[in-house]
N, C-alpha and C positions, 0 to 999 in steps of 0.2 A: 365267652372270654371278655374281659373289661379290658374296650375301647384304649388308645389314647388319649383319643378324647375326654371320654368318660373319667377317665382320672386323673387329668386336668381340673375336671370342672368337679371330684371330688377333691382335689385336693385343697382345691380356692376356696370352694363350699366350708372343710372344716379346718380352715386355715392353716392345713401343714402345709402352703405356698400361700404366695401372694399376699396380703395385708395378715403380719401374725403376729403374737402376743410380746414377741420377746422385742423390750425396748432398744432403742437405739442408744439413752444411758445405758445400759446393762452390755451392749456388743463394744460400742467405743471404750468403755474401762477397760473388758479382757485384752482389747487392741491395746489401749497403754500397758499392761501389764505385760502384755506378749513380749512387746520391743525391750521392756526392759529386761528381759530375761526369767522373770518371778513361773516357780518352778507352777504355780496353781493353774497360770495360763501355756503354759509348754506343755501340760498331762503326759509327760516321757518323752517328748519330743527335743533333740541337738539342736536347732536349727543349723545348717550350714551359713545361712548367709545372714546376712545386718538386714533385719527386717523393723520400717521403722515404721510409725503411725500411718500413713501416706502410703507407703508402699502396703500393710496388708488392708487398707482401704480400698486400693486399688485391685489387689487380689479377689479379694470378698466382692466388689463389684462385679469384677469377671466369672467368678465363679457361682455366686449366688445371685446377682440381681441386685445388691443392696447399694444405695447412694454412695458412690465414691467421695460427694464432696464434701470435707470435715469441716463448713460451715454448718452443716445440718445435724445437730446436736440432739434433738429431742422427738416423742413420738416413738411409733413403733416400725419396728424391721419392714422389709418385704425381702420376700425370694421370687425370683419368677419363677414362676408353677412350668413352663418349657424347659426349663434348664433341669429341676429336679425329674420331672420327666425323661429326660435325656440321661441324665444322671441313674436312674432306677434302671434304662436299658440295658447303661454298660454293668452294673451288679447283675442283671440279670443274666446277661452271657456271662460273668463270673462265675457265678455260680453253676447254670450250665457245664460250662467248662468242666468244674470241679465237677459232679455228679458223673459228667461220662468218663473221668478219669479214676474214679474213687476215691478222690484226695482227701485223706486225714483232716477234718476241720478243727476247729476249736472257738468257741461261739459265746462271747461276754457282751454283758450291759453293766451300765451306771447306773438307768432307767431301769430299774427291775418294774415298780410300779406300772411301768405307761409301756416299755418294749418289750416285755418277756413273750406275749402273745404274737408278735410279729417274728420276732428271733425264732420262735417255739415252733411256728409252723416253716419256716425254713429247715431246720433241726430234724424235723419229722421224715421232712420229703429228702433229703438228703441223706436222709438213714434209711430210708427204703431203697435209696438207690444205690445204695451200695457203702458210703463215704462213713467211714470211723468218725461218730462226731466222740470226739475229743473230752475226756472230762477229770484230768489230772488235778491233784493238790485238794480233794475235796474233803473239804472240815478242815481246811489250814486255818490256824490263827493269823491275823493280819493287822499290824499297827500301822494305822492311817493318821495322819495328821489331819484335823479338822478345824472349824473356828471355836472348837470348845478345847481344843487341843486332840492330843496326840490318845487316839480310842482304837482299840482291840474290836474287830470283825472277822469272823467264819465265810472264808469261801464256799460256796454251795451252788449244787446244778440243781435248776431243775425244766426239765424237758428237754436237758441238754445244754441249757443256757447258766453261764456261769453270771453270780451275783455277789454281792457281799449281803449278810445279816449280823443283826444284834445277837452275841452268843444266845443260847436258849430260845431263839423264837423257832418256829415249827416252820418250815419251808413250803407248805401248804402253796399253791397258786392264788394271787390274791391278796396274800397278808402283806401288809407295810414291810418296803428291806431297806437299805441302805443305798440312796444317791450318791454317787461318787465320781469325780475326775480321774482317781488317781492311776497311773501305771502300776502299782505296786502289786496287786491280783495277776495281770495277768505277765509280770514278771516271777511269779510265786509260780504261775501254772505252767508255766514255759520248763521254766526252771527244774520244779515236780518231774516233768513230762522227760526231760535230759538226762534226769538221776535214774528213773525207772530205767532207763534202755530202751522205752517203748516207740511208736510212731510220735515224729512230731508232725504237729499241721502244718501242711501245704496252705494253708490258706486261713488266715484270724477274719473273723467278721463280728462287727460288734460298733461301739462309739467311744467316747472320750479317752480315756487310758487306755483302754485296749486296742485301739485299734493306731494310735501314735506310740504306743509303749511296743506294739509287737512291730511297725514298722521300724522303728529306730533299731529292734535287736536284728534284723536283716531278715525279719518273716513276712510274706505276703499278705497286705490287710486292706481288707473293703470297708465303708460304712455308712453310718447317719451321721450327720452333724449340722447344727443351727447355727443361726449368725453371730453368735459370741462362743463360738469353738473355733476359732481361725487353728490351731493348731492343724488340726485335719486338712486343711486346706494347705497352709506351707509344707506338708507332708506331700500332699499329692504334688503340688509344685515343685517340690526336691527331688521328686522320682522315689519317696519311699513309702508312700502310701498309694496305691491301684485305683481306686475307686472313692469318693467323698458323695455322698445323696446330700443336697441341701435339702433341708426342709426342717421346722417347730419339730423339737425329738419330745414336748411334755406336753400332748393335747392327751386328750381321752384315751384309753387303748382300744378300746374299740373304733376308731377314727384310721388307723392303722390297716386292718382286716382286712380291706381292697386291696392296699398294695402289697401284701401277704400272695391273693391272689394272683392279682398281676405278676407279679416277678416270678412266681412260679410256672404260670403261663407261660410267660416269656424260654422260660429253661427249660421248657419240657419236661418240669417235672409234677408230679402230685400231690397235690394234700395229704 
């Protein structure tokens, strides 16, 4: 079983904690956006309360590690690798949890490229253990709004994990799919999942839209999220989101793999 130690010191190794790529330009802009309300930086998220520059500075320090002081403009992120650590415990009695209960999941990324392999084997062990993983709305159409404008995507599972693709590409594991923020998927798949009559999930686990888009509709959501995702973070703060893992969600997928490991460890469950 991999240490906490050990994944610590992998995590700083391949920088999903501690000194990591994503700039402090790039986290302070989503911060401006957040406060002003712009729907890109909310990914489904109401906020309840007036959250302004300063205050999710101040959040984001608490929560990830990162410089609260908004003199410090430039350069790249840190998380501390303890906190994410800490962070990966309580998902992992989440999950737990879920597993010895059976609870219906329902399991999305925006990251198909870089988390489908770590979602995938959550997916796996959670289906052996009993827990309906969830896979409503598949092959919906979906109009996203992007910076080329407003483009037409296919929902699609695959190992259980819900994505968006380019109509016509083949779902192969592997192949390039669709980055996205948006709540709109896994509003489509909730929704699917309502009209059928069937189980809805107990528990959404995934990142950006889905996991602020299924908190906000009053379902329980865990996840990943980097330092210019503050959405996740005011979710957890508001009491509508359970769980937020800080840590880089775009390094290599393979970089991932150990804490696949780990948190299954952790839930007593198996590969």
């Amino acid at each position: 079983m991999l240490s906490s130690g050990a994944l610590r010191a992998h995590l700083v190794g391949a920088r999903l904690a501690g000194s990591i790529a994503t700039s402090r330009e790039k986290s302070l802009n989503r911060y401006r956006l957040f406060a002003a309300g712009d729907p890109r930086a909310l990914i489904g998220l109401e906020p309840a309360g007036d959250w302004s520059v300063g205050d999710l500075l101040g959040l984001m320090g608490e929560r990830c590690g990162v410089s609260a002081d908004p003199a410090h403009i430039s350069g790249t992120d840190v998380i501390d690798p303890d906190r994410t650590v800490a962070a990966l415990n309580a998902f992992a009695d989440r999950l737990g949890e879920a597993a010895g209960e059976r609870s219906p999941v329902l399991i999305g990324t925006g990251h198909p490229d870089r988390l489908t392999g770590f979602y995938g084997g959550l997916a796996d062990a959670l289906s052996a253990a009993g827990c309906p993983v969830l896979t409503p709305a598949y092959g919906m159409s979906i109009d996203i709004m992007t910076r080329f404008g407003v483009r037409t995507y296919n929902l699609a599972y695959v190992r259980g994990v819900a994505r968006m693709r380019e109509p016509g590409v083949r779902g192969d594991l592997g192949e390039p799919e669709i980055h996205t923020h948006s709540p709109l998927p896994v509003r489509s798949a909730l929704g699917a999942a309502a009209d059928a009559c069937g189980p809805l999930p107990e528990l959404v686990i995934g990142d950006h839209g889905w996991v602020c888009g299924a908190g906000q509709l009053g379902f329980e959501a865990i996840g990943l999220a980097d330092t210019d995702d503050p959405a996740l973070f005011v979710g957890q703060a508001e009491g509508r989101v359970s769980v937020v893992v800080p840590l880089d969600d775009a390094v290599r997928s393979d970089y991932y793999r150990p804490l696949t490991r780990y948190v299954l460890n952790r839930a007593c469950l198996s590969q």
